[in-house]
C-alpha positions as CSV (number, residue, x, y, z in Angstrom):
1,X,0.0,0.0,0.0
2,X,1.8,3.3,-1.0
3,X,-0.2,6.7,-0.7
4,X,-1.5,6.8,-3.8
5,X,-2.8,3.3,-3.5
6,X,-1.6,-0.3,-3.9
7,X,0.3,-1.5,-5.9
8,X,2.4,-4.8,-6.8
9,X,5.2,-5.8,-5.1
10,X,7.4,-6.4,-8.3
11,X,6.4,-2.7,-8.2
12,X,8.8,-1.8,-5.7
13,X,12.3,-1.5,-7.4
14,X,15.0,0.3,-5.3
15,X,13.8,0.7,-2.1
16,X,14.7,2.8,0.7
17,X,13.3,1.0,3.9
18,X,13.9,4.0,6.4
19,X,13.3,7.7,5.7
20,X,11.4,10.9,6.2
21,X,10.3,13.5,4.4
22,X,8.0,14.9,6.6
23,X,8.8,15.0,10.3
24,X,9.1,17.2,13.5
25,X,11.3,16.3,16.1
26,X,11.5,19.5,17.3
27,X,10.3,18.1,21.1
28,X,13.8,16.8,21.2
29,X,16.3,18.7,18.6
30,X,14.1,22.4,18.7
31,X,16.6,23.7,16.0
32,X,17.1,21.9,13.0
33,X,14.1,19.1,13.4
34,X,11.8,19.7,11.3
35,X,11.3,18.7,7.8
36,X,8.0,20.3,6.2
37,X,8.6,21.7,2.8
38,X,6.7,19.5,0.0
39,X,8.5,21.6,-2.6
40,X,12.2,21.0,-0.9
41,X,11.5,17.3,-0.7
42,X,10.4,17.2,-4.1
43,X,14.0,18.4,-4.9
44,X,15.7,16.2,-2.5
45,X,14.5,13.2,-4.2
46,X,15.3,14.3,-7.8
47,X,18.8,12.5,-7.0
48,X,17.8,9.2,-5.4
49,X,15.2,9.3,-8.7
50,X,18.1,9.8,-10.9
51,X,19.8,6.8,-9.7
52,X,17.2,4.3,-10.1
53,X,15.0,5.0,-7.1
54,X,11.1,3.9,-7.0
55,X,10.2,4.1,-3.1
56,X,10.6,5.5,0.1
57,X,9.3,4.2,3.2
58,X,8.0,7.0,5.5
59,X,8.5,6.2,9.2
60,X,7.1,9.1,10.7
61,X,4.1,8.7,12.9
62,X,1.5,10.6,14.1
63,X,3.1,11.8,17.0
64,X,6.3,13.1,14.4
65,X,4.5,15.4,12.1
66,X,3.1,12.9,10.0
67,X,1.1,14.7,6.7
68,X,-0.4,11.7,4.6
69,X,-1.9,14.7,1.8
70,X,1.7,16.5,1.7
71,X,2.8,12.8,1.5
72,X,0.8,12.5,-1.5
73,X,1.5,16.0,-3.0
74,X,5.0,14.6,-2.4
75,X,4.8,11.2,-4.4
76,X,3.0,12.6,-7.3
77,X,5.0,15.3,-8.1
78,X,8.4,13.4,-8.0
79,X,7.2,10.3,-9.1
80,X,8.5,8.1,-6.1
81,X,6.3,5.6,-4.3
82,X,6.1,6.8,-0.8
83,X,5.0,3.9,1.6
84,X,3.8,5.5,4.6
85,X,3.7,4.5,8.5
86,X,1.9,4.7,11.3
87,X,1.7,3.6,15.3
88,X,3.4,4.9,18.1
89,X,7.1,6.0,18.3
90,X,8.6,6.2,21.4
91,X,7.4,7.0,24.4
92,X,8.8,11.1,24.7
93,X,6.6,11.7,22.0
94,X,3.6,9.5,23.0
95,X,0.1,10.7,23.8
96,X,0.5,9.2,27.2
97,X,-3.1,9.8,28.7
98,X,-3.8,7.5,25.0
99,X,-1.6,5.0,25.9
100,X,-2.1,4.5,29.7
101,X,-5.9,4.5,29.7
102,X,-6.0,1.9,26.7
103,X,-5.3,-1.8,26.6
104,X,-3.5,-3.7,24.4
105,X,-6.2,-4.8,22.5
106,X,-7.8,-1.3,22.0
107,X,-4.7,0.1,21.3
108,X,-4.5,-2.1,18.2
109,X,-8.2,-1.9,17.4
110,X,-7.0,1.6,16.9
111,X,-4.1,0.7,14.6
112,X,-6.1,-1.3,13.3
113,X,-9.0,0.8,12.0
114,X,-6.3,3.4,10.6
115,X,-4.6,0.7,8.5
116,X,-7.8,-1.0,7.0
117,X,-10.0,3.1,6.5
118,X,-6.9,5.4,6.5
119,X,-6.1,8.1,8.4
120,X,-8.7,10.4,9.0
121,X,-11.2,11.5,6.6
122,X,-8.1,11.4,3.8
123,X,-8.7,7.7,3.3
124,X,-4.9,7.4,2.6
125,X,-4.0,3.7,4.2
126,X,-0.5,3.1,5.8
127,X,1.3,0.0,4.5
128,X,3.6,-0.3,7.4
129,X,3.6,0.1,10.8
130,X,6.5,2.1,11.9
131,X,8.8,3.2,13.3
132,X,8.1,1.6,16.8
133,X,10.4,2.1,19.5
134,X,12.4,2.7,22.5
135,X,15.8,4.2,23.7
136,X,17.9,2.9,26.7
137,X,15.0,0.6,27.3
138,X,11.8,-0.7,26.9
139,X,9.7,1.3,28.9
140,X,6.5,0.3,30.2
141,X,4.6,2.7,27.6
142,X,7.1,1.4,24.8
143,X,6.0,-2.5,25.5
144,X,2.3,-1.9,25.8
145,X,2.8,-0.2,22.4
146,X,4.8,-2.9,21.2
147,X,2.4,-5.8,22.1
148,X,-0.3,-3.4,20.3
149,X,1.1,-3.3,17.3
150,X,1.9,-7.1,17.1
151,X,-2.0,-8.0,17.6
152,X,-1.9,-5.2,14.9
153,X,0.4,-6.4,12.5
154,X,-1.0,-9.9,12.8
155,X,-4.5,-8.7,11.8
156,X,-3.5,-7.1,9.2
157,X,-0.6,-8.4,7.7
158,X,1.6,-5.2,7.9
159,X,5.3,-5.1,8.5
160,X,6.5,-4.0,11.3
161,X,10.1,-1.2,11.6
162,X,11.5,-0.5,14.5
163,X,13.6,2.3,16.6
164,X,16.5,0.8,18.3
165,X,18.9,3.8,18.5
166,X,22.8,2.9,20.2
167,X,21.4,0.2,22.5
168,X,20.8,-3.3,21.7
169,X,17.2,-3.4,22.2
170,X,16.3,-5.1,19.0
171,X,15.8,-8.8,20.4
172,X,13.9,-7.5,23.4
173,X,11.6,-5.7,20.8
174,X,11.5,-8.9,19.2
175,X,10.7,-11.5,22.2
176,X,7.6,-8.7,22.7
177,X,6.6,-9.0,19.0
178,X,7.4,-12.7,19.1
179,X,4.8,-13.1,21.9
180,X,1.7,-12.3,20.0
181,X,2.6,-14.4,17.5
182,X,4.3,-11.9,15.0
183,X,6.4,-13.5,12.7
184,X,10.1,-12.4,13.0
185,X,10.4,-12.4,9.2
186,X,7.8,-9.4,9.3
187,X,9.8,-7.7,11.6
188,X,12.7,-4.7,10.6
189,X,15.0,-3.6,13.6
190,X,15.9,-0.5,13.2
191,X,18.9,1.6,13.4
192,X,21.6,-1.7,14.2
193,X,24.4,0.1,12.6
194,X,24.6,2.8,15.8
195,X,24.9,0.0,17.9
196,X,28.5,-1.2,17.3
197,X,27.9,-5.2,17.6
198,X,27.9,-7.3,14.9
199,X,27.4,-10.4,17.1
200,X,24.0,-8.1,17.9
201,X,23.4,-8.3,14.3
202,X,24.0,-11.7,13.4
203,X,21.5,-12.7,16.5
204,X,18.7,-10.2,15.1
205,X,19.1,-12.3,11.1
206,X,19.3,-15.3,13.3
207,X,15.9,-14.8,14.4
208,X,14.8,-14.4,11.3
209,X,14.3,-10.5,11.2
210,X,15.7,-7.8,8.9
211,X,19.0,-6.2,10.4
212,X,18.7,-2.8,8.9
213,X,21.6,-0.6,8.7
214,X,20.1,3.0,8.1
215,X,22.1,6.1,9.1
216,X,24.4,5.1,5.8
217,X,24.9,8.9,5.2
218,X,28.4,9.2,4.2
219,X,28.9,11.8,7.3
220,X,32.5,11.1,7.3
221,X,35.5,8.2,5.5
222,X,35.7,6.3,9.2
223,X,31.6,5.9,9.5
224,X,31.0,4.8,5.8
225,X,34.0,2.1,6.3
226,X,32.4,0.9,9.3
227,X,29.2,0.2,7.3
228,X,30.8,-1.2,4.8
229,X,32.6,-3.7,7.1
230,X,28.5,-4.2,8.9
231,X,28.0,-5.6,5.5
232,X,30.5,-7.4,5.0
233,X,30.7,-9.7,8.5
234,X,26.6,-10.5,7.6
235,X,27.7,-11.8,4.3
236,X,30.3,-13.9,5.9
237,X,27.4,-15.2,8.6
238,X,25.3,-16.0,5.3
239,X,23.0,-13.3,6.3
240,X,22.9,-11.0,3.4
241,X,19.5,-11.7,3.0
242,X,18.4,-10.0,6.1
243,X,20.3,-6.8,5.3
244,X,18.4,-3.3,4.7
245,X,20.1,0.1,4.0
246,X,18.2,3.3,3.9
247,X,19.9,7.0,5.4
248,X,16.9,7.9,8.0
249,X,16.8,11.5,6.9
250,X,15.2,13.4,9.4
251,X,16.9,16.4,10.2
252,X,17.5,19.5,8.0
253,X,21.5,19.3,8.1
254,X,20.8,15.4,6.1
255,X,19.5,17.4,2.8
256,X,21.7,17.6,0.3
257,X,20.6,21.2,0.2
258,X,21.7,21.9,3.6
259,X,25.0,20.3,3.2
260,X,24.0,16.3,3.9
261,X,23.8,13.6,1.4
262,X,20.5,13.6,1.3
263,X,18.4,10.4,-0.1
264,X,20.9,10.0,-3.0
265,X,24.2,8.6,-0.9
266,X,23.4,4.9,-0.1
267,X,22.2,4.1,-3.9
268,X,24.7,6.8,-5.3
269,X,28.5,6.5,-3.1
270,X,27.7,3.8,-0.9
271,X,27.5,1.1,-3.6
272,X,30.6,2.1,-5.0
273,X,32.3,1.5,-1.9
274,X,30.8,-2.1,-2.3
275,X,31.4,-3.1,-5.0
276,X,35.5,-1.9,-3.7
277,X,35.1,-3.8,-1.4
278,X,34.1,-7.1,-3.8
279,X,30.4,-7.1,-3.9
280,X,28.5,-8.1,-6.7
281,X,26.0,-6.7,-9.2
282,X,23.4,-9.5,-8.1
283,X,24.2,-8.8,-4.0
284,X,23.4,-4.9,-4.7
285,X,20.5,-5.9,-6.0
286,X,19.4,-8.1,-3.2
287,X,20.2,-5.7,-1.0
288,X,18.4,-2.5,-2.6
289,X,15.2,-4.3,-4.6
290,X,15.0,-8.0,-3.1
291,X,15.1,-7.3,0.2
292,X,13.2,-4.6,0.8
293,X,10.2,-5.8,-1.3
294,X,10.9,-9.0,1.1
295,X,10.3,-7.2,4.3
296,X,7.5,-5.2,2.9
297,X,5.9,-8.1,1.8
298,X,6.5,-11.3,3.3
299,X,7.0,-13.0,-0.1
């Protein structure tokens, strides 16, 4: 399901699992957090579009500034299929009297009813549920949230991305999602490459969820090398498969226009160092069209 409607999974192409193009984190980051210019991303995607592009999934929420019509405005006049999210993020930025006066179950009759009608009276559907998190740990907001989304995701069939920023959090996501029956193959942990543990992400693949490496932003010669080398010691483990990239765009200094490498670097630079480093036509292509439409869709 993308925002103008759904389409096939063959559809898809080169995929970017983790982005957004509309957001406000200004809560937390007051200068520099916000991202609300239809006409500036329009522009930022002209690159990404240029080197092959087709989609971008949009993780931002309700909670984040979430605009499913600028959304729209966005994917129409660029051309890029914009799959957009929905839930709860994390708990800073949660409607808390929501959360602690709801149960699970209503929580994800909710979700639910958003996913299936659309949001609002806009009848734009998400077509994945994300991004879902926590920070140092799962709080007690985050899990409630958590188990929602899995009843959620299980009704519906969605996907489900994650926030796990610098701390391995990931499998405890996980062992919540795993416990109302969520398949780990429908699952997308989020942010593994700012936690520095590859053992972390060869447990994740292990599990059968998507290890997705997404602040790939080309920031500086030390953090692009790391991700390379991410890469790398999952294709040793055999666990290319469960590999994602994306940038997560989010704040203003990530355009290209404001000096960042905007949505273009991961299918643009980052490949090249890739392929330097000995990776193949066909395992760029797994990792930018196969697995992506895998994760989306469960094929």
């Amino acid at each position: 399901m993308t925002v103008t409607g759904a389409i096939d999974g063959a559809e898809l192409g080169l995929t970017l699992p983790h982005e957004h193009l509309i957001v406000d984190l200004t809560l937390q980051v007051p200068f520099g957090g916000l991202l609300n210019e239809p006409d500036l991303a329009v522009h930022e995607l002209e690159l990404f579009v240029r080197l092959g592009g087709r989609t971008v999934v949009e993780l931002s929420s309700h909670a984040i500034g979430r605009d499913p019509l600028a959304l729209q405005e966005i994917s129409r006049r660029s051309g890029v299929q914009i799959v957009m999210g929905c839930g709860w993020y994390r708990e800073p930025y949660m409607d808390r009297a929501e959360v602690d006066q709801s149960s699970v179950q209503e929580l994800a009759d909710t979700l639910t009813f958003e996913i299936e009608h659309g949001v609002g009276d806009t009848g734009i559907r998400p077509g994945v549920i994300g991004e879902i998190g926590s920070e140092h740990y799962v709080t007690a907001a985050e899990e409630r949230t958590l188990r929602a989304v899995a009843v959620a995701a299980g009704r519906t069939g969605l996907t489900v991305s994650t926030h796990a920023a610098r701390w391995p959090n990931g499998l405890r996501q996980l062992d919540l999602l795993a416990e109302h029956g969520l398949d780990p193959r429908r699952v997308v942990i989020g942010h593994c490459d700012t936690v520095v543990d590859v053992e972390y992400h060869r447990a994740i693949a292990r599990r059968g969820a998507f290890v997705q490496f997404d602040t790939v932003r080309g920031t500086n010669a030390f953090e692009t090398e790391r991700r390379v080398q991410f890469v790398l010691a999952m294709r040793q483990a055999g666990l290319l498969a469960q590999v994602l990239l994306s940038h997560d765009v989010c704040m203003a200094d990530h355009l290209a226009a404001r000096g960042g490498s905007g949505y273009g670097f991961v299918p643009g630079h980052f490949l090249t160092h890739l392929r330097n480093a000995g990776m193949g036509d066909d395992e760029i292509q797994e990792l930018l069209v196969v697995n992506p439409r895998r994760a989306l869709t469960g094929e």
